[in-house]
N, C-alpha and C positions, 0 to 999 in steps of 0.2 A: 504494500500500500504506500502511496509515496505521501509528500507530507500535506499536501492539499485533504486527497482524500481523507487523512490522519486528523486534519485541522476542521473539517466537516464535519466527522463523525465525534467529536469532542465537544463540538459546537450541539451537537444534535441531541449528546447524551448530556450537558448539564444543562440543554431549557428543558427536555422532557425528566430530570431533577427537579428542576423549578416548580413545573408541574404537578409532581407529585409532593413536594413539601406544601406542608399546609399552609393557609394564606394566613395564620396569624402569627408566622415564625420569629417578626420582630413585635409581636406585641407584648407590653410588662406581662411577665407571668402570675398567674393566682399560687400567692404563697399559702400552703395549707399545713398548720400550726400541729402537731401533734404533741399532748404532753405528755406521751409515753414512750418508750426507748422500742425500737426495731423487732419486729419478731412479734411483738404483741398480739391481743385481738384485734385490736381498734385501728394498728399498725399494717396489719393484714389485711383487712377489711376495705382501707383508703387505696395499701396499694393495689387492689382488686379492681377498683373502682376508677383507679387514678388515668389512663387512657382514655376510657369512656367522658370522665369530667372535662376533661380539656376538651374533646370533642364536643361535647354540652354549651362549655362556656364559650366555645370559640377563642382558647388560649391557651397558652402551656401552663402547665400543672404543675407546682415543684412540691416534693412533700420535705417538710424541715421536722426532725423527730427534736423535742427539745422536755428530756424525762427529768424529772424531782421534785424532791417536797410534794408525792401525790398528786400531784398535776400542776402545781401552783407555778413553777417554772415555765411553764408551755403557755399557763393563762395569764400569767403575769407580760408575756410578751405579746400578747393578743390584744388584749387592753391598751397597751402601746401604744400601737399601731393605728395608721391614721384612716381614717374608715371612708374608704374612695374603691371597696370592692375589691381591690385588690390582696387583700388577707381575710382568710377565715380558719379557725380554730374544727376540732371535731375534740368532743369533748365525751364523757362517760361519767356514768355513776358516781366516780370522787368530787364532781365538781358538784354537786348535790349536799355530797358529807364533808367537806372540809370548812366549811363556816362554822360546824357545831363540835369538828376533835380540833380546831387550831383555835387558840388563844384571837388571833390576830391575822388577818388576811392583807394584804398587799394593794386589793381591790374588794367593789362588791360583786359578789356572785350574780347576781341578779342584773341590777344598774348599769354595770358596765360591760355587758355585751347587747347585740342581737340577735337572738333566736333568730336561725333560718328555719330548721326542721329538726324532728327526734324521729332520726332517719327507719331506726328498729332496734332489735335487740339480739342478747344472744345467752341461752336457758345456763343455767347454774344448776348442776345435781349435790345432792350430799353421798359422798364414795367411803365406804370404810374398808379397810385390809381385812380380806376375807377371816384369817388366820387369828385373828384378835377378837372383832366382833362376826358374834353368832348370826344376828340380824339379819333379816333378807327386808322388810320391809317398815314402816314409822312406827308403827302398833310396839313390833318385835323390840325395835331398837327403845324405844320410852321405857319398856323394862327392864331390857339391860343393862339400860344406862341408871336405873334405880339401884340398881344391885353395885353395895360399894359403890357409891356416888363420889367420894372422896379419891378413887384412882384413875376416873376416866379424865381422857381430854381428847381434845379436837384441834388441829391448823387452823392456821389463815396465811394467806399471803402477805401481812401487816397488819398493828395495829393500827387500828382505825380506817381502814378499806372498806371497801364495799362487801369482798368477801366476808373480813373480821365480822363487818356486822348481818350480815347474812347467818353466819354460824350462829349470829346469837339469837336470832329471829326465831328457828328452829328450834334451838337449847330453849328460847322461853317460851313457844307453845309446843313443849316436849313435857316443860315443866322440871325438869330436873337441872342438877350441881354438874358442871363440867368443866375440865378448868382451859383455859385460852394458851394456844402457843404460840405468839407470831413470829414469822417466817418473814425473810426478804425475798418477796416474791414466788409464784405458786410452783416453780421448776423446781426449787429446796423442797418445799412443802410436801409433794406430791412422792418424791424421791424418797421423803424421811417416813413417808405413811406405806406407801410399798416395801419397805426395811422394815416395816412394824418398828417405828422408834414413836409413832402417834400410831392411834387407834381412826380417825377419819379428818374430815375437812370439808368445806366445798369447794368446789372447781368447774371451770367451762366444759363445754362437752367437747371441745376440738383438744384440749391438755389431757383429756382420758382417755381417748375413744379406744387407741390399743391394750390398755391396763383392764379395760372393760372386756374386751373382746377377749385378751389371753388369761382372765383371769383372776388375775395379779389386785385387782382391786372389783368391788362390787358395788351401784348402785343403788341407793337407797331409794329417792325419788327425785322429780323433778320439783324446782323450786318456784318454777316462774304455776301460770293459770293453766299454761297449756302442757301434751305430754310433746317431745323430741321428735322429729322424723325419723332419725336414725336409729332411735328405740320405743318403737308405738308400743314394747308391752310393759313399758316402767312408768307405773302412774305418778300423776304428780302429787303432794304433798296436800292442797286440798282436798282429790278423790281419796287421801286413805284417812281423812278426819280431821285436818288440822290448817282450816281452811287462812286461818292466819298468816302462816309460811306463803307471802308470796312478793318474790323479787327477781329479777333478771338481769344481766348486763347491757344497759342500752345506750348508743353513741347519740349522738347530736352533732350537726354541721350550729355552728356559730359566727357571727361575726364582730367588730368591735363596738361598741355607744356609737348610737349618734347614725350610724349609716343609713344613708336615705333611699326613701322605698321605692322606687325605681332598682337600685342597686339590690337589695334586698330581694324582689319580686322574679329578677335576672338571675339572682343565685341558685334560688327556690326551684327554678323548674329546671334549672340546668343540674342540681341535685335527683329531681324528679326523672329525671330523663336517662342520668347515670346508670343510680339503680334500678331503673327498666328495662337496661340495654340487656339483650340476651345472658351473656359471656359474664356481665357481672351477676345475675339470679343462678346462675348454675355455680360461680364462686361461690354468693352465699349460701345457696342451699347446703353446698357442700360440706360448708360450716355449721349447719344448722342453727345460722342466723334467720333473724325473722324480720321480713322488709316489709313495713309501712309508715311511709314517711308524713309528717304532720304537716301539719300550715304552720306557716311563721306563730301566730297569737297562739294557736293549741302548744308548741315547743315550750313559750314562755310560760302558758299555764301549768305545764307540765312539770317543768324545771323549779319553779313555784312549789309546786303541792310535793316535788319528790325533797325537796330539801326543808321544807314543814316535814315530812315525815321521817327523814333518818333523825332529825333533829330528837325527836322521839325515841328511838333505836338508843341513839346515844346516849340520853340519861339514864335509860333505861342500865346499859350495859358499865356505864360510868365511865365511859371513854375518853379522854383529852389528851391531846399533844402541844407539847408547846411550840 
């Protein structure tokens, strides 16, 4: 090929590049906050979703993971941030419970963001090591857990989580004495209760699924209303009596104060649209997360009434951090 032809066919392969690159290549990208470290649920979840969104919003999608202090790290940057659309937070269940175990918040929970949606959720089971407890279902485990009350105990992934106070929701419509171990995080936790170094915990159902399958750890029920896709024959917590036990792990897309609804209204369906795209419902099912996403004002009501009620949880259990 001599160098004309050479110089054609060069010419021909980066406009039809051109072509194929998206038209908003130089546009600001949507910075999307996470305040939880890589690998997570919520982590997993975004980047499932993270192709589809840019597609949605018509821009590139950059995800920043920014974990600690519970999330307060990740939200404390969100709040920052100047609310022109171009940053949004996905936020979880600790942002609910950290105004009621921390002394002192950096922002308000509430105030200084905007609810875009509470996109969905994803079920929490309580698991105990076959080997230790007898238990196969809530009934079983309440009197187990009577018998010597003073040597039983249970994980959490941290004091003052979501999980922590999930464990306690259970232990107090169980009605019985258990004592708390917290964990840095649920990969320790999960590892120390298949050791039988703890007797149970709860946990997501994507961090069990093989411990359940080979075994290694058994099911008690489900925590959230509904039962699992991936286990329709483990009832949940309400159908075996104890209709109080009910919480789940659920995400929210957020933005910062102040963002105006236009901006807002643009995010909302481009969230909408994400999680509708085929390739991300077949990631979440996979998960057996559960996708339906609110309107703006239900997210806020929502985030509203669940932090009125850990706030409860947490006297209850007597939880503080400072």
């Amino acid at each position: 090929m001599n160098f004309n032809h050479k110089r054609r066919a060069a010419l021909a392969l980066g406009a039809a590049l051109m072509l194929a690159a998206p038209a908003w290549a130089d546009t600001p990208p949507m910075r999307v906050i996470l305040p939880v470290g890589p690998g997570s649920g919520v982590d997993t979840i975004v980047r499932a979703a993270q192709v589809a969104l840019a597609k949605a919003l018509n821009q590139p999608v950059v995800i920043e993971n920014l974990p600690g202090a519970g999330g307060i790290t990740g939200t404390s940057a969100l709040v920052k941030a100047a609310p022109d659309g171009n940053t949004i937070a996905v936020i979880s269940n600790n942002h609910a419970v950290n105004p009621s175990v921390f002394k002192k918040l950096p922002y308000d929970s509430l105030n200084d963001i905007t609810p875009i949606s509470v996109v969905g959720g994803s079920p929490f089971l309580l698991v105990v090591n076959p080997k230790l407890v007898s238990a196969r279902n809530a009934k079983e485990l309440q009197a187990f857990l009577k018998i010597k009350p003073e040597e039983h105990n249970y994980a959490s992934s941290g004091n003052g989580t979501v999980i922590h106070l999930a464990g306690e929701m259970v232990i107090d419509a169980l009605g019985v004495e258990v004592r708390h171990v917290p964990y840095k995080g649920m990969g320790p936790m999960i590892t120390d209760i298949m050791a039988g170094q703890l007797e149970m915990g709860v946990a997501s159902v994507p961090s069990v699924q093989g411990q359940l399958k080979s075994g290694t750890l058994r099911a008690i029920g489900v925590l959230g209303k509904s039962r699992v896709a991936s286990l329709p024959d483990l009832p949940t917590f309400a159908e075996q009596g104890f209709p109080e036990v009910d919480v789940m792990g659920w995400f929210a897309v957020v933005a910062p104060a102040r963002l105006p609804a236009a901006q807002v209204k643009r995010i909302h369906e481009a969230v909408l649209a994400a999680f509708a795209d085929p390739e991300v419902k077949a990631a979440m099912a996979k998960q057996d997360n559960v996708i339906n996403p609110s309107t703006p004002e239900a997210a806020r009501q929502f985030l509203k009434a669940e932090q009125e009620r850990f706030a409860k949880i947490v006297v209850k259990a007597n939880v503080k951090l400072d």
